[in-house]
C-alpha positions in Angstrom: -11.7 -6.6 3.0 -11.9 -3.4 5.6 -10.6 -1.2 3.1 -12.8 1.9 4.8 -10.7 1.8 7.8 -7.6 2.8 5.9 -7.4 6.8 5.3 -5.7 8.8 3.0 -3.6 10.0 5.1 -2.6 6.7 6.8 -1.9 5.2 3.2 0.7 8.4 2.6 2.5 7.9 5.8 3.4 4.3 5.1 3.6 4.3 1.2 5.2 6.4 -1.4 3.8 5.6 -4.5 4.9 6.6 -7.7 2.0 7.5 -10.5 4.7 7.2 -13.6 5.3 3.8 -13.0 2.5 2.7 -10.5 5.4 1.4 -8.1 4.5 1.5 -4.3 7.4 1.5 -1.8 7.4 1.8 2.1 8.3 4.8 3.3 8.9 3.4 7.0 9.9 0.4 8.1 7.8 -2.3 8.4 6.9 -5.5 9.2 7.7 -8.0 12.2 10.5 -6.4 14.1 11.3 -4.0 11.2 12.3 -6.3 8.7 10.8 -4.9 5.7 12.9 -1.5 5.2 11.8 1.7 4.0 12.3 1.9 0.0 11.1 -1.7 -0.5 9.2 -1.8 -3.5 5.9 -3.6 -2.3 2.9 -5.7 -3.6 2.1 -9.3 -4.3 0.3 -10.8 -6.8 -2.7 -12.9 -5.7 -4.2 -15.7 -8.5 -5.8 -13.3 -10.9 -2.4 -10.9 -10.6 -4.0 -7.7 -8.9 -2.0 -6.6 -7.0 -2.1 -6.6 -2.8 -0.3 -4.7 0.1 -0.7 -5.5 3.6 -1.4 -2.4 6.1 -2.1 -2.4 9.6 -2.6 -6.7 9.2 -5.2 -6.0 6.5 -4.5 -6.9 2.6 -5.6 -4.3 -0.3 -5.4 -4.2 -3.6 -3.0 -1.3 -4.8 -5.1 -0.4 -7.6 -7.8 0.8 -4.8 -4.7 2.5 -2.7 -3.4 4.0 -5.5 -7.1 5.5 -5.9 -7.3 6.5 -2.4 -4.3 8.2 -2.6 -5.0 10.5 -5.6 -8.4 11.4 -5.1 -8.6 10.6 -1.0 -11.7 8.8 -0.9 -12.3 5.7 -1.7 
């Protein structure tokens, strides 16, 4: 995965996530044509059940993200 191309700061423009519960939702809409609104709850489960977003046509585990987000580095 190309996880050192996402930033920060990219990752808090496009998700809000929410330490209590660990819940990431888009905060814009995405997706092909906009079909995935903002306030979707977002993530699926690959075989072992961590976790995966898509951004910018790239998946990542939102345990890293989540990481990235609190401490902005990766």
């Amino acid at each position: 995965m190309a996880a050192a191309n996402l930033t920060a700061l990219r990752a808090s423009e496009l998700l809000d996530y929410d330490r209590e519960t660990g819940v990431f939702k888009w905060k814009v809409d995405v997706g092909r044509w906009g079909r995935i609104k903002a306030g979707t709850v977002t993530g699926s489960p690959d075989f072992y059940g961590h976790l995966r977003i898509q951004i910018d046509g790239t998946l990542q585990y939102a345990h890293r993200i989540a990481w990235l987000i609190a401490t902005g580095v990766w």
